[in-house]
N, C-alpha and C positions, 0 to 999 in steps of 0.2 A: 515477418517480424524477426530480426537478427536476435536483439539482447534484451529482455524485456531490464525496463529500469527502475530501479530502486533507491528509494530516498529512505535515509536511517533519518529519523528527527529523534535529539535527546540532547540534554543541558549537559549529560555525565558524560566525559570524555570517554573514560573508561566502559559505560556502556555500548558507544557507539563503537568503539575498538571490539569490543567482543562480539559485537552481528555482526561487525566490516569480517572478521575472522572467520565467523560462522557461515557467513553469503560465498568466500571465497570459494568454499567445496561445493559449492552449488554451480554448474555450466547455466552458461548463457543468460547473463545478469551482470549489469554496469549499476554501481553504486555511486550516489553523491549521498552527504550529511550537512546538517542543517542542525544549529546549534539551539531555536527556538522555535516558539510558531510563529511569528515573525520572518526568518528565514529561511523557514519548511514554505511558507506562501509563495515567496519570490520565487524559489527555486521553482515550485509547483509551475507557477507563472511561464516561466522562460526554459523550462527541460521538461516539463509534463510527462510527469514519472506514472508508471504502470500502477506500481506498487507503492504504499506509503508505511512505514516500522513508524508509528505515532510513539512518543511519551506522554504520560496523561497530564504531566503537573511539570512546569518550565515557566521561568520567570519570562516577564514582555508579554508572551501569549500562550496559553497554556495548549494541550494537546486537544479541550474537548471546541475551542474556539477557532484554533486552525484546522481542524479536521471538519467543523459547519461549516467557516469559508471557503474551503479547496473544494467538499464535496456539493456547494453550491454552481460553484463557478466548472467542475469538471465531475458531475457523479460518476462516469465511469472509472474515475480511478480508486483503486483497493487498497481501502485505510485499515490498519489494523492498531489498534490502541494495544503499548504493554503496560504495563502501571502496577504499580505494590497495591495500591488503594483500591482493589476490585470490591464491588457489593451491585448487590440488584439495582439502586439508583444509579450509581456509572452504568452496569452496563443498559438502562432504561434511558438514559438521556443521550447513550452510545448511537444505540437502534433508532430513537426517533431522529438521528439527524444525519443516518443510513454508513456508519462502519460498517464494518464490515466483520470487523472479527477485535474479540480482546485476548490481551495474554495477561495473564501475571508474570510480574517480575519476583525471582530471578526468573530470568529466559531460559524453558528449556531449550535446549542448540537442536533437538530430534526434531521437538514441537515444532520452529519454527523452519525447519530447514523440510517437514514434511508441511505443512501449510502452504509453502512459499511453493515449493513442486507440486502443488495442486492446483494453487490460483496460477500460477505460471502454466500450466497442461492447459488449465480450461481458459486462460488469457491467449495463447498460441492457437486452440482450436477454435476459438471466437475470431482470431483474424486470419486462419486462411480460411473461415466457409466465408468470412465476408472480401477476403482476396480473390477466391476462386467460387463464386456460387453453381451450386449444381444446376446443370443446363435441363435435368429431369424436372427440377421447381422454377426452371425460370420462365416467366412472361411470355408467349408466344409473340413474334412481331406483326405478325397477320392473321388473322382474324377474320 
């Protein structure tokens, strides 16, 4: 796996500017953005991004209806909802439709630049034990 990928989704320009800013010092990570949920889908659809930076609340379609449909159609991909509006029922309707993780807004740049270098470590060592499986666990061919 070369660059794991990451989709910014957010209505605010200005927010998406500031994780596009924040990903930069992060190695090994290609960004696209997506201006609703609406256009977080398609994208999802046609570049099937590793990582998803959700907004919660976007006109057309909001972050908790794109993030049911993406992680219908793709659950291995890692949605992370950030949104002003946290409380136990977001993140309870979060969980039942399997995010993965929420931030509050404003974005701390630590928080998510340490998040994103975790799911990215445990996203890289998930694809090379399934690029290179250990021959100690593998299948014998005869029997």
């Amino acid at each position: 796996m070369d660059k794991l990928r990451i989709l910014i989704v957010d209505d605010d320009e200005d927010n998406r500017l500031i994780l596009r800013a924040t990903l930069r010092r992060l190695e090994g990570y290609e960004t696209r953005d997506a201006v609703d949920g609406l256009d977080a889908v398609e994208i999802a659809e046609s570049w099937r991004p590793h990582i998803i930076l959700m907004d919660f609340m976007m006109p057309n379609l909001d972050g908790f209806e794109a993030s049911k449909i993406i992680k219908e159609r793709y659950p291995d991909t890692v949605i992370i909802v950030a949104t002003a509006a946290y409380d136990s029922r977001i993140q309870d309707r979060m969980s039942a439709i399997g995010v993965d993780s929420c931030i509050q807004k404003p974005i701390d740049r630590a928080l998510i630049r340490y998040k994103l270098d975790s799911i990215g470590s445990s996203l890289r060592l998930k694809s090379r034990h399934v690029e290179n499986p250990s021959r100690k666990n593998a299948i014998p061919t005869s029997i």
